[in-house]
C-alpha positions, 0 to 999 in steps of 0.5 A: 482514316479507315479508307486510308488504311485499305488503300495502302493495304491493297497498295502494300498487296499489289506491290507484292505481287508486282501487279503494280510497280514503282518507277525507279524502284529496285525491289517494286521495279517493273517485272519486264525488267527483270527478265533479260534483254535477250529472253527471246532468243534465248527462250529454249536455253532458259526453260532448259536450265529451269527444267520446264516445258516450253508447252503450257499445257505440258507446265500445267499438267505437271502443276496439277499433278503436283496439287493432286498428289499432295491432297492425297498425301493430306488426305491419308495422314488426315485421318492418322493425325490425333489433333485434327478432326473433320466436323459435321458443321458445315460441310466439314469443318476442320477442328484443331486440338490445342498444342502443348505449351513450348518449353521457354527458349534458354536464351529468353530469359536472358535476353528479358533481363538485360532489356530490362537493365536500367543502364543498357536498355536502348528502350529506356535510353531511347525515352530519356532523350525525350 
C-alpha cells in the first residue's frame, strides 16, 4: 500500500508538471498541443507579444538577473527582519520566531454554529442517511 501511494505521488507530480500526460485529457493533455499549429511560422510574432528574446542566451541572462537581484533585496532586509536570524548551526540555519496569534475571522464564528445546527448540517444529513 505504501509503494502504492508513492507511485500515484510521483504520478499526481509528473502530471503536474506535464513531464507525463494522459491521452484524451484536457487538463494533463500533451503540452505539444498546446501550442499553435502555426507556432513556426509565427515564432517571432509570439516572442514579441510575450516580450522575450528569440535568443536563449539572452532569456537566460535576464532570468539570472532577475534571481540575482532578488537575493540582494532578501539579503538587505534579512538583516532588518526581527523574526528572522541566521544560526551557527550548520552552515547557517535560519531560525523563525513565532507569529502572534491571528484574531478569529467575524465570520468563523458563525459559520461553526450553523455547521453545528442539527437540522441544517449537510454533515449530519449526510450520516443519517446511512
Amino acid at each position: 500500500m505504501n509503494y502504492e501511494i508513492s507511485v500515484l505521488q510521483a504520478l499526481r507530480d509528473k502530471l503536474r508538471c506535464k513531464e507525463i500526460w494522459a491521452v484524451g485529457a484536457n487538463r494533463y493533455r500533451n503540452p505539444d498541443d498546446d501550442l499553435s499549429t502555426d507556432f513556426e511560422e509565427r515564432r517571432e510574432e509570439s516572442y514579441k507579444a510575450l516580450k522575450q528574446s528569440l535568443d536563449a542566451h539572452v532569456f537566460i541572462e535576464m532570468l539570472k538577473q532577475a534571481m540575482k537581484d532578488g537575493l540582494e533585496k532578501m539579503d538587505r532586509g534579512l538583516s532588518k527582519n526581527e523574526k528572522v536570524r541566521i544560526t551557527e548551526k550548520g552552515n547557517g540555519w535560519i531560525s523563525l520566531s513565532p507569529l502572534e496569534p491571528q484574531t478569529e475571522p467575524v465570520n468563523l464564528s458563525r459559520v461553526k454554529s450553523e455547521l453545528l445546527r442539527p437540522d441544517t448540517s449537510p454533515i449530519l444529513k449526510t450520516k443519517k442517511s446511512f
